[in-house]
C-alpha positions as a Markdown table, in Angstrom:
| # | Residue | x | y | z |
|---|---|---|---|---|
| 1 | Unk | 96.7 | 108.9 | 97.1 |
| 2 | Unk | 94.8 | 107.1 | 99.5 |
| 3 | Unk | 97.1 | 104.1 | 101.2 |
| 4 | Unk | 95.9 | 101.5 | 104.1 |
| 5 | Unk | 98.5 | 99.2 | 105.4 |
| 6 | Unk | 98.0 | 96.3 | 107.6 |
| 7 | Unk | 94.4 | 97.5 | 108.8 |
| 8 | Unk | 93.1 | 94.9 | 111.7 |
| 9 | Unk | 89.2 | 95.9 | 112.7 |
| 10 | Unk | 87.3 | 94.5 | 115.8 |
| 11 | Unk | 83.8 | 95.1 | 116.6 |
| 12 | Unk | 83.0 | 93.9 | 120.1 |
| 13 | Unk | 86.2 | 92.0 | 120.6 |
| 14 | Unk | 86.1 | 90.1 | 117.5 |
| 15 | Unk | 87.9 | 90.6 | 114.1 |
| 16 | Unk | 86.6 | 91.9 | 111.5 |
| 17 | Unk | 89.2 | 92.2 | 109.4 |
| 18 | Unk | 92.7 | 91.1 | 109.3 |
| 19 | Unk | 95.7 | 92.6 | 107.8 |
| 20 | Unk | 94.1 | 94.4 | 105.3 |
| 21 | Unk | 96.5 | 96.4 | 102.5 |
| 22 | Unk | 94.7 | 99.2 | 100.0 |
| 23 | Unk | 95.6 | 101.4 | 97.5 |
| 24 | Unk | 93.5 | 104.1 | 95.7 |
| 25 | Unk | 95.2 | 106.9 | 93.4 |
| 26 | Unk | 93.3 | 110.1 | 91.6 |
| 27 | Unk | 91.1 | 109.1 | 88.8 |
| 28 | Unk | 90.2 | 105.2 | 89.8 |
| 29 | Unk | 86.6 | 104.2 | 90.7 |
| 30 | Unk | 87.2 | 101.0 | 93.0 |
| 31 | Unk | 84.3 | 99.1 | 94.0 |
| 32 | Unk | 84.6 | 96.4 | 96.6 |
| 33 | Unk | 82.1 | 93.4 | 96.1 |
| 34 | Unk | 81.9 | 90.5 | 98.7 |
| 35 | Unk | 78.3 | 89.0 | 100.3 |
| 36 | Unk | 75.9 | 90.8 | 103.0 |
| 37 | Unk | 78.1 | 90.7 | 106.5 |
| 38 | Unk | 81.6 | 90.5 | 104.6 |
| 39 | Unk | 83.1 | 93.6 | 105.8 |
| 40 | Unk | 82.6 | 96.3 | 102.7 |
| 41 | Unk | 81.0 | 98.7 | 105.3 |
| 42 | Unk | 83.6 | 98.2 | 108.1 |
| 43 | Unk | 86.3 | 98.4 | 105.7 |
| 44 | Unk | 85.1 | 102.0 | 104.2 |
| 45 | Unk | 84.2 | 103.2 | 107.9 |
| 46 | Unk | 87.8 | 102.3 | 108.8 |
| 47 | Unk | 90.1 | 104.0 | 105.3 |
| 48 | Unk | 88.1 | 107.2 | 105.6 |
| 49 | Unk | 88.7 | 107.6 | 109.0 |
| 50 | Unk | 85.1 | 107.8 | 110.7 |
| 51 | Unk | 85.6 | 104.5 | 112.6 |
| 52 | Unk | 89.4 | 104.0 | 112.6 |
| 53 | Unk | 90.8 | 100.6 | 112.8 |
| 54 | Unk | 92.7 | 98.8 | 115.6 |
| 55 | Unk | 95.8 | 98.4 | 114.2 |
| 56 | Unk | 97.7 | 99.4 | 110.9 |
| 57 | Unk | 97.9 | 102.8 | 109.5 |
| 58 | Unk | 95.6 | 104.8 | 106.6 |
| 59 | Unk | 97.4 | 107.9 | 104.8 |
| 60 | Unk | 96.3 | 110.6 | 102.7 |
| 61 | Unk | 98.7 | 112.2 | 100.1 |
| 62 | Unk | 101.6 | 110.7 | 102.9 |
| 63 | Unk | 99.3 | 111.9 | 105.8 |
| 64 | Unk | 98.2 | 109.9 | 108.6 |
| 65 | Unk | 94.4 | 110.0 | 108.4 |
| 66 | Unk | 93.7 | 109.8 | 112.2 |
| 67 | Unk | 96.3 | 111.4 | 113.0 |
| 68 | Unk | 95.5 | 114.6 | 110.9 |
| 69 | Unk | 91.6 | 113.8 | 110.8 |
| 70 | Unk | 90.4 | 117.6 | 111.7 |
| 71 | Unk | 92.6 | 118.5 | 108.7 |
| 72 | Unk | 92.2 | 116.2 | 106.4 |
| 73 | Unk | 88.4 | 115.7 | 106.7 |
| 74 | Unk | 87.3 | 118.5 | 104.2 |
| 75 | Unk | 88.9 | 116.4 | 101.7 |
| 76 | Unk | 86.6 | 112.6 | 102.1 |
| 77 | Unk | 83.4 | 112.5 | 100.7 |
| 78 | Unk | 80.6 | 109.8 | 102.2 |
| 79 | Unk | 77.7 | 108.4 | 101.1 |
| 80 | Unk | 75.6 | 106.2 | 103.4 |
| 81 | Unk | 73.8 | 103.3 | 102.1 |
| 82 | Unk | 70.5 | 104.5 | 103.4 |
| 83 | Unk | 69.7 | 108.0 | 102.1 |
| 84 | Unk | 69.4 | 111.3 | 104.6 |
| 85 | Unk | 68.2 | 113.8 | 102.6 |
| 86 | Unk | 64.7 | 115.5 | 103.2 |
| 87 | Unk | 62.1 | 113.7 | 100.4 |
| 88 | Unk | 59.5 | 116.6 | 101.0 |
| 89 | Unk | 61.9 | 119.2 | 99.6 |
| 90 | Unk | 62.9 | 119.5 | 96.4 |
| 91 | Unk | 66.1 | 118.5 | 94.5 |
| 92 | Unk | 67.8 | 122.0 | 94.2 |
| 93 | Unk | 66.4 | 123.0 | 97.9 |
| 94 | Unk | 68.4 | 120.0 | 99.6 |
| 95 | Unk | 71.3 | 121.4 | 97.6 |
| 96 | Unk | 70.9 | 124.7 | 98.6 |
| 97 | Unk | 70.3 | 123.9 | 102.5 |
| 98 | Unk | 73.5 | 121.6 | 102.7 |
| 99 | Unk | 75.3 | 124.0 | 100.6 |
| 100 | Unk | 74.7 | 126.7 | 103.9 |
| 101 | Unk | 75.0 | 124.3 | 106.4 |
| 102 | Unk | 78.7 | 122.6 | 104.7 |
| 103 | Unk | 79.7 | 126.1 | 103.2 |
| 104 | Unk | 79.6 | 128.8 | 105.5 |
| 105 | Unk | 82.4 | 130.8 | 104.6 |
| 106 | Unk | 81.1 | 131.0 | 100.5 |
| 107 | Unk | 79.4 | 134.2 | 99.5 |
| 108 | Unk | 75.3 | 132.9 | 98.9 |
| 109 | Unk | 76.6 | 133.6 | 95.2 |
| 110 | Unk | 79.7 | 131.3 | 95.2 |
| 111 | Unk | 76.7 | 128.5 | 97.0 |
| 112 | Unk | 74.3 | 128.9 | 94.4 |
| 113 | Unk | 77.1 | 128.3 | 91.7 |
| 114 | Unk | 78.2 | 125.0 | 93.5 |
| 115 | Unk | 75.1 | 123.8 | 93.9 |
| 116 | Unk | 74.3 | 124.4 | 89.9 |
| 117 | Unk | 77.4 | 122.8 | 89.4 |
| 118 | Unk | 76.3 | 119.8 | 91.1 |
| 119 | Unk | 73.3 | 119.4 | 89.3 |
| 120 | Unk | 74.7 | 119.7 | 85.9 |
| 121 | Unk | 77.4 | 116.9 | 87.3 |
| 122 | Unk | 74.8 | 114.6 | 88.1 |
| 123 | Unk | 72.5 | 115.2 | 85.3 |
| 124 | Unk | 70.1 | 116.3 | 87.6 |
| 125 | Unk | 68.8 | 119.8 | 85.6 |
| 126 | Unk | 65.9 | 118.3 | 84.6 |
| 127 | Unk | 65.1 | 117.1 | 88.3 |
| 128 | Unk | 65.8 | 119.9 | 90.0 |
| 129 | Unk | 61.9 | 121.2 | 91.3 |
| 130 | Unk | 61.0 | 117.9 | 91.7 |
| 131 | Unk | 60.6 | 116.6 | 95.8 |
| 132 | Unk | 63.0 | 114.3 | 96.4 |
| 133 | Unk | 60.7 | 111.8 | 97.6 |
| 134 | Unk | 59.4 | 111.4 | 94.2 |
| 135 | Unk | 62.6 | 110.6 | 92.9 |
| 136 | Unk | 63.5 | 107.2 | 91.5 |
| 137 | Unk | 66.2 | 105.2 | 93.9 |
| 138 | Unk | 68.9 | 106.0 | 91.5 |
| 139 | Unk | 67.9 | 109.8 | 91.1 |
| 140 | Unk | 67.5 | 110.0 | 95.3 |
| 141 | Unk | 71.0 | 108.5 | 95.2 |
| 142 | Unk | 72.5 | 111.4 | 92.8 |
| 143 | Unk | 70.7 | 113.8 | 95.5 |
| 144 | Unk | 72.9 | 111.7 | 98.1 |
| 145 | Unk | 76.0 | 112.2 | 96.4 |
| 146 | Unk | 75.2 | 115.6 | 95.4 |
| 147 | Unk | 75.3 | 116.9 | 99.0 |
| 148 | Unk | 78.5 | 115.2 | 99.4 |
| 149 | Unk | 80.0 | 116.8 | 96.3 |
| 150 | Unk | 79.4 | 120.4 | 97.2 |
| 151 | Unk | 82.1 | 120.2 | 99.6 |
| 152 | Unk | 84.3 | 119.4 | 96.6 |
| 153 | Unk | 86.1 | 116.4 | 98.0 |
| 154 | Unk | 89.0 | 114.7 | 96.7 |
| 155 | Unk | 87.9 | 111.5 | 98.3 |
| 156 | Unk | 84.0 | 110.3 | 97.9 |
| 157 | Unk | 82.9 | 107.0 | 99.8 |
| 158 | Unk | 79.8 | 105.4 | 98.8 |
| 159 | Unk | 78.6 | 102.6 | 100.7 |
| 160 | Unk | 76.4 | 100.5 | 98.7 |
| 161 | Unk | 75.3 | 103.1 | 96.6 |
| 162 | Unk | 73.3 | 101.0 | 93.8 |
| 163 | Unk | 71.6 | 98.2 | 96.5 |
| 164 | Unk | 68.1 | 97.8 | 95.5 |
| 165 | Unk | 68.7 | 99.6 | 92.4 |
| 166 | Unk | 67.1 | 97.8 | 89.1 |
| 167 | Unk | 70.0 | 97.2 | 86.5 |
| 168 | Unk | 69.2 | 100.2 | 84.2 |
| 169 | Unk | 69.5 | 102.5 | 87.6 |
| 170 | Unk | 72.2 | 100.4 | 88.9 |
| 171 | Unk | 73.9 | 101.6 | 85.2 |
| 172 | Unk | 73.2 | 104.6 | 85.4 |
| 173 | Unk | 74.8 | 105.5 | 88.8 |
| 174 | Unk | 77.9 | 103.6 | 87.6 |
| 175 | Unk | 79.0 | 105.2 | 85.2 |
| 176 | Unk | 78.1 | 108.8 | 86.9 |
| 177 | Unk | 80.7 | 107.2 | 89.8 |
| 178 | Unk | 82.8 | 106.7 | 86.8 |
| 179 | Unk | 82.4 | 110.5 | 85.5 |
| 180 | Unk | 83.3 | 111.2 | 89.5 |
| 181 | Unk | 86.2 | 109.5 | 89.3 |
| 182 | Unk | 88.5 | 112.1 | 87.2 |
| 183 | Unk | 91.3 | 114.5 | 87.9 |
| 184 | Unk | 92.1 | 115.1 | 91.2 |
| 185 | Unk | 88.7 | 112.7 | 92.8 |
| 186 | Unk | 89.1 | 108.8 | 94.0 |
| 187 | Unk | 85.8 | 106.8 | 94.4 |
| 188 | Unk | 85.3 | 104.2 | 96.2 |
């Protein structure tokens, strides 16, 4: 269970946010929704720990996130709004490449598995020797997510994941968050 209490964030001696309280257990998709400049970004930089807040206190399963970041960090999951992955390589490429680069210690067997795993999550089989950079924005999205979910984390950030989607794309990626958010997994 992820738990924020009384979060206050400042950017540049300002506040960003004030007192902020959040709860997310294993199996909910949460989406926060507020206008452009609101705080949604701040507010997911600050619960998984990348850009803590000022004041207040974010736990893990009882743990203090900053406190226990190096530990705890294998277990969070982001997604930036603006995609990183290579568009001249193809789907399962990117997969394979993060899959070395995040997965070291995995036999090249035990990689190739997670990666097919992740493409059969996120319905991306049919996708898979296609470059990335001729992708729709909802399948370049998955790609995002994908190399996030080969770490297998419990936690999985996605900051504005369907902005500038169409509504059949933005539909789509909803409901594979949903399929995301099951078990053990929390998406926010």
């Amino acid at each position: 269970m992820l738990v924020a209490r009384k979060l206050i964030v400042e950017r540049g001696g300002k506040t960003i946010l004030s007192s902020i309280d959040f709860k997310a257990e294993p199996g909910q998709l949460i989406g926060i929704l507020g206008p452009s400049g609101s705080g949604k970004s701040t507010l997911l930089m600050a619960l998984n720990g990348f850009r803590p807040a000022k004041a207040g206190v974010v736990t893990l399963d009882g743990k203090n996130l900053v406190e226990n970041f190096e530990a705890l960090k294998a277990n969070i999951g982001f997604v930036p709004q603006d995609d990183i992955v290579p568009t001249a390589l193809k789907v399962e490429r990117v997969l394979e490449y993060a899959a070395e680069l995040r997965l070291p210690d995995i036999e090249p067997d035990g990689r190739r598995a997670r990666v097919a795993s992740v493409i059969r999550l996120l319905d991306l089989a049919d996708r898979k020797d296609v470059r990335v950079g001729s992708l729709s924005g909802g399948q370049r999205k998955r790609v995002s997510v994908g190399v996030e979910l080969l770490g297998e984390p419990r936690l999985l950030f996605a900051d504005e994941p369907t902005s500038g989607l169409d509504p059949a794309l933005e539909r789509s990626l909803t409901e594979a968050f949903r399929k995301l958010a099951t078990g053990d997994r929390m998406v926010i």
